[in-house]
N, C-alpha and C positions, 0 to 999 in steps of 0.2 A: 504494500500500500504506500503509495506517495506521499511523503510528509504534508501537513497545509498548514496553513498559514492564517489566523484569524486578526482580522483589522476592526479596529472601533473607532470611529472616528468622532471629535467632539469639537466644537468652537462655540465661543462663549456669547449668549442670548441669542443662540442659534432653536431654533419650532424644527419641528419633524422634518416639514415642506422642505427647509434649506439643508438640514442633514441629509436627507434625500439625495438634494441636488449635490451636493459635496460630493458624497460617496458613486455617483455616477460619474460623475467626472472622474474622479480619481479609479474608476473601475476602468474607465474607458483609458486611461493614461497606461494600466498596469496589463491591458489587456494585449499592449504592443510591446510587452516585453516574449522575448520566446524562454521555452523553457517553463512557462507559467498555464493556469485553469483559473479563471476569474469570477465568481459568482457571487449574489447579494449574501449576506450571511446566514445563518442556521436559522429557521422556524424556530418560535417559544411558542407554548400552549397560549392559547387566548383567553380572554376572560370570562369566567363561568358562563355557560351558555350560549357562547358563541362557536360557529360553524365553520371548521377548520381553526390552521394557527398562523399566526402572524408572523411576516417578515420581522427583523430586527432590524430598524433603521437607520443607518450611518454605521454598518455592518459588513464585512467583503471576508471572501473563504477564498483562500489562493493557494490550489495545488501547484505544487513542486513538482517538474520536473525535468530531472537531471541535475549534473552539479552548475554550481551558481547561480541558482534559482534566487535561494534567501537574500543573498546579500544584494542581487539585482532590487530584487521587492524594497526592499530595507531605504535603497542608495533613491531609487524613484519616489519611495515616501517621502522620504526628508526635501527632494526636491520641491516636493507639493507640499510640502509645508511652507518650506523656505519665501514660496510665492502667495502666500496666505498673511501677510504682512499687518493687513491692516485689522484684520479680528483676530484675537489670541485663538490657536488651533491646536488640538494633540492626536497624536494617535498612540492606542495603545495596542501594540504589537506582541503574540502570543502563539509560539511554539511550543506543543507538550507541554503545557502545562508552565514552561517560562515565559516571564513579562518584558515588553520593554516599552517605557510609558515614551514619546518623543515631545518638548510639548517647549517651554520656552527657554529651555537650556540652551547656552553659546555653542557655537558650531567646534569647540575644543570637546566643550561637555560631552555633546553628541558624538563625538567622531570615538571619543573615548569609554561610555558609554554602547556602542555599538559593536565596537572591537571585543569587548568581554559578551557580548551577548553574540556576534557567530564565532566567536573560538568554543563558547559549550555547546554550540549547535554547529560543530564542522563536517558531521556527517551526513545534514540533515539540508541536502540539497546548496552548502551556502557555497 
C-alpha cells in the first residue's frame, strides 16, 4: 500500500466556502506534481440523522508514489503558503501518525523543521 499523505488546511477568519476554495487550488497545484494521487480528504460520519457522510473541508489525501513523492508534496506546500501573504495560513501535514504543523514560522524555522520530519519519514516515499 502506498504511503498518503493527509493535509489540513487553515487560514484565519477563513467560512467553509473559502477553505473550500483554498484547498482546491492547492489540490489543483499538487495535482501537477508526478509521483503523487490527489483527492479531497476522508468522509466523517454526519450528524445524527443525516444521509451519508461528509467531506472534511480544507482536507487533501495524497498518495505517494515512488521515491520523492513526500518531500515534493512538502517543498509545493510551503510554496503555497509562502504566496498566502496576506491572511495568516497553516497547514498541518500528517504521515502515520506524524505531524508537521507549517504555519508562520521563518523560512530557517521551516526548512529546519522539515529536515527532521523526512529524515523519520525516509522511506516513506520522500
Amino acid at each position: 500500500m502506498e504511503p498518503t499523505v493527509h493535509l489540513t488546511l487553515a487560514e484565519s477568519g477563513s467560512d467553509q466556502t473559502r477553505l473550500d476554495q483554498l484547498s482546491r487550488m492547492l489540490r489543483d497545484e499538487l495535482r501537477q506534481l508526478d509521483g503523487t494521487e490527489v483527492q479531497p480528504g476522508p468522509s466523517q460520519p454526519g450528524p445524527p440523522g443525516a444521509r451519508g457522510d461528509a467531506s472534511t473541508v480544507g482536507t487533501l489525501a495524497v498518495a505517494l508514489m515512488g521515491s520523492g513523492g513526500l518531500t515534493a508534496v512538502i517543498t509545493a506546500v510551503r510554496a503555497w503558503l509562502d504566496r498566502g501573504h496576506e491572511t495568516p495560513r497553516s497547514i498541518r501535514v500528517e504521515v502515520d501518525g506524524d505531524v508537521l504543523e507549517l504555519s508562520g514560522a521563518t523560512a530557517a524555522e521551516h526548512d529546519e523543521l522539515v529536515s527532521l520530519f523526512l529524515s523519520r519519514h525516509a522511506g516513506t516515499g520522500s
